[in-house]
N, C-alpha and C positions, 0 to 999 in steps of 0.2 A: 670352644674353650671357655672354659669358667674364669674369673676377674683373680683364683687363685692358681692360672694354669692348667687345670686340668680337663680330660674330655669329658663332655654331662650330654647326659641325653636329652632330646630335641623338646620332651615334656617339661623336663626342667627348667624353672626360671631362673635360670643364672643370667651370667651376666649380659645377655643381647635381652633379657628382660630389665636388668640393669641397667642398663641402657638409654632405653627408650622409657623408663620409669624417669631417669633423671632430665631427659629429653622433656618429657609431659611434665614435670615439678616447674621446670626454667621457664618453658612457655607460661605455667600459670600465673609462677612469681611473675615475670615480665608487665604480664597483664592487671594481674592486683598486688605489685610491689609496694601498696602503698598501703594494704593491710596489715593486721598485726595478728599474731595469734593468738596476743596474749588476753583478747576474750572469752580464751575458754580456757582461764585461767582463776577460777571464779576465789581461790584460796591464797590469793597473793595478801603479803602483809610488808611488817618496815621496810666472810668471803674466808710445824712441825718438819718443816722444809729442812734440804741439806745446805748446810753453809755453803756457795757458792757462786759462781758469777752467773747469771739468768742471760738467757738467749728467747731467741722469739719475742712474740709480741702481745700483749693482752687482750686476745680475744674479740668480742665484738662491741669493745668501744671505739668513736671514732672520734676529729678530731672534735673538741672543745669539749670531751667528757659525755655528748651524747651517745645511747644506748639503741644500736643498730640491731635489729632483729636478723639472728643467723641464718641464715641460708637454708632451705630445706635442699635435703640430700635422699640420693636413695639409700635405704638399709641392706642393698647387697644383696646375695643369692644364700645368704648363714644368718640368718635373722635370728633363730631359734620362738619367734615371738609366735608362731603359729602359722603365719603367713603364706610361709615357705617353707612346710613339714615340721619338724618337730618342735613343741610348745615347750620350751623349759622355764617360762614365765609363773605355769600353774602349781609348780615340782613345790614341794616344801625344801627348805633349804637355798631357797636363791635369792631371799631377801636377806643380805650381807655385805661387810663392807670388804673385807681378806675375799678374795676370785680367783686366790691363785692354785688352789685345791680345788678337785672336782666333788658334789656331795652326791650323798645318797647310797649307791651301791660302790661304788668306786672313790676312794681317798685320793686317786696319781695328782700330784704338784705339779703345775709347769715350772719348767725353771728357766731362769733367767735372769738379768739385770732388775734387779726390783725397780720398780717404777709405781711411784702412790700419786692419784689423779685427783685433781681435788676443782672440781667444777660446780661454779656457781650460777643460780638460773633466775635471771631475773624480766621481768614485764618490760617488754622492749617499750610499750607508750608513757609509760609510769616510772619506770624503775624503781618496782617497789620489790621485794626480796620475792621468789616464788616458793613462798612458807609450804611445806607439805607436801608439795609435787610430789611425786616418781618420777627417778630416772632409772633407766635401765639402759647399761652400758656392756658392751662386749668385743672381740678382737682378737685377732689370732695369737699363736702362739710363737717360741723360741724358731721353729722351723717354718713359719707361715702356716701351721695347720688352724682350723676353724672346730673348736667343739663339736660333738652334734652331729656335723656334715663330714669334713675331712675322714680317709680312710686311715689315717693314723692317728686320731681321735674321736674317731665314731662313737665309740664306749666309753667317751667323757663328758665333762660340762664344764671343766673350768674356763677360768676367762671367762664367765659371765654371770652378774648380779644385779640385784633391785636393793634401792635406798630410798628413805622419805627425806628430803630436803628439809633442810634445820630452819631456824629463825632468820638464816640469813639466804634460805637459800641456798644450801651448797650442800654437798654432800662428796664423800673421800673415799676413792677405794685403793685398795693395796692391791698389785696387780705386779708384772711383767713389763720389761719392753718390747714389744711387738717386731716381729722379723718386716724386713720389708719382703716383700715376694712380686715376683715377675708382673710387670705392668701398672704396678700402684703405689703413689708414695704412702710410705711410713704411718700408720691413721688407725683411729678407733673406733667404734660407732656410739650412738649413742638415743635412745627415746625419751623423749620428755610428755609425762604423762599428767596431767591434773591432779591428782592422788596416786599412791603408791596401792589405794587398792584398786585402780582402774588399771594399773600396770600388770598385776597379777589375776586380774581377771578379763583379760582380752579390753579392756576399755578402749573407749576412741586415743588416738595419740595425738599430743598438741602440737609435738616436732620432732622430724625425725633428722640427724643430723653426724658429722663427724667433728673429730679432733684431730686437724695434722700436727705432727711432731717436727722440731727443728732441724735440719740440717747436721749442723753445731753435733748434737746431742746423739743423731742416729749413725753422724762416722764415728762419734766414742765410743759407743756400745757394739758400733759393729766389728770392730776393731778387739773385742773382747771375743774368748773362748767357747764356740757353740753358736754365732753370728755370721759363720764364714760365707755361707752364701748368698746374707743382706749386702755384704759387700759391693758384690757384681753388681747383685740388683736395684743397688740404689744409684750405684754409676748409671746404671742406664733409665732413669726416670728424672725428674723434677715437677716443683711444685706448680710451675707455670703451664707443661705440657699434662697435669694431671687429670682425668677425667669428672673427676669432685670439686677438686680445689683451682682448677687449670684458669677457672674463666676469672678470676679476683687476687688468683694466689695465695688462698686461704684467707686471706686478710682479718674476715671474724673468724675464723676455726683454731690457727696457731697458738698453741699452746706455748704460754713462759717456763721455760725450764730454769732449776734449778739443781745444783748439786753436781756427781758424776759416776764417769760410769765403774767406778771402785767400789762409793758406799751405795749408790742408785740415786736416781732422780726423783722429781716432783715437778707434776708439769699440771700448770695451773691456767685455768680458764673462764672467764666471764662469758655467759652467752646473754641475747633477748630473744627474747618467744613470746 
């Protein structure tokens, strides 16, 4: 079974490569936890929400304001980066900040609770802003499907885009809130690349990482029309027993939300890299 439920064949690296990809990441951090990535970070320089009460937590600062380098994570068996079948990194059209249309031959909209993400990427030894990057972030849809991959999105690409990181670092996309689906909490993915043209041209990736979403935030939206079966399935997960987030409880990945799920959210992130 694949990390979205469904059967994949034995060639596929879904999720038992999933797996043992996050298995191999943990053992490395373990061993050189004390590196940082953000030397290959060579472009580092100097962060329109809904009025609302904010949940979660800021990301990966810890206490006294220092700036903990995120966790690397796997990218999952729906990368779309090339890795794992289909590159929609090289596509024209995917350097955007709106994901929530698919480009190119196909216009379909996901629909859902709007949800605008606005993560900032900063040099976990310096904390200096990571001027320039590329991120490239993506995530399933209203029903848990995956661009790209999923058979009910095969012949699409929304849910996923590339941005170059501003003066501060951060960079906002207008998106969706992501279905939870059987066996994983609530989460987005995300690459963090030294340039936005090393992003679009297979470049090395600096970090590859997620965003878990709140508690709070995912029974109000699931609680909306067209979430019905996040419902179940987030009864039966949590962020302690998660396969990502399980071993810290997200601690740097939790996104602050703000806003709800009437007008939509804004779920905001500090990471280091």
């Amino acid at each position: 079974m694949d990390e979205h439920g469904h059967e994949i064949e034995e060639s596929d690296r879904g999720l038992v490569y999933d797996l043992q990809t996050l298995v191999d990441r943990r053992k490395v951090l373990g061993l050189f936890g004390g590196l940082s990535a953000a030397a290959l970070l060579a472009a580092c320089g100097g962060s329109g929400t809904n009025g609302s009460a904010s949940t979660g937590t800021t990301g990966s600062s810890a206490a006294g304001g220092d700036l903990t380098e995120v966790p690397e994570e796997t990218a999952g068996p729906y990368p779309g980066d090339g890795s794992n079948g289909p590159n929609v990194l090289d596509d024209s059209g995917i350097v955007r900040s709106d994901i929530r249309s698919s480009f190119g031959s196909s216009a379909t909209a996901a629909e859902g609770v709007p949800l605008e993400i606005r993560l900032t990427v900063r040099d976990a030894a310096t904390g200096d802003a990571a001027k320039g990057a590329g991120v490239y972030l993506w995530q399933c849809d209203r029903d848990g499907n995956y661009s790209l991959y999923s058979q009910a999105a095969a012949d699409e690409n929304y849910l996923r885009g590339a941005q170059e990181a501003d003066a501060n670092g951060t960079v906002t996309f207008q998106s969706i809130f992501p279905a939870c689906y059987s066996g994983r909490w609530p989460h987005i993915h995300l690459e963090v690349y030294e340039t936005l043209s090393d992003a679009t041209s297979s470049g090395p990736i600096v970090k590859t990482s997620q965003i878990a979403l709140p508690k709070e935030a995912c029974e109000a939206v699931y609680a909306t029309s067209g979430y019905e079966q996040s419902v179940s399935n987030l009864s039966q997960v949590s962020l302690a027993g998660d396969m990502v987030f399980g071993d810290d409880g997200g601690i740097h990945q939790l996104a602050t939300m703000s806003g709800d799920a009437s007008a939509g959210y804004t779920a905001t992130l500090t990471i280091g890299v």
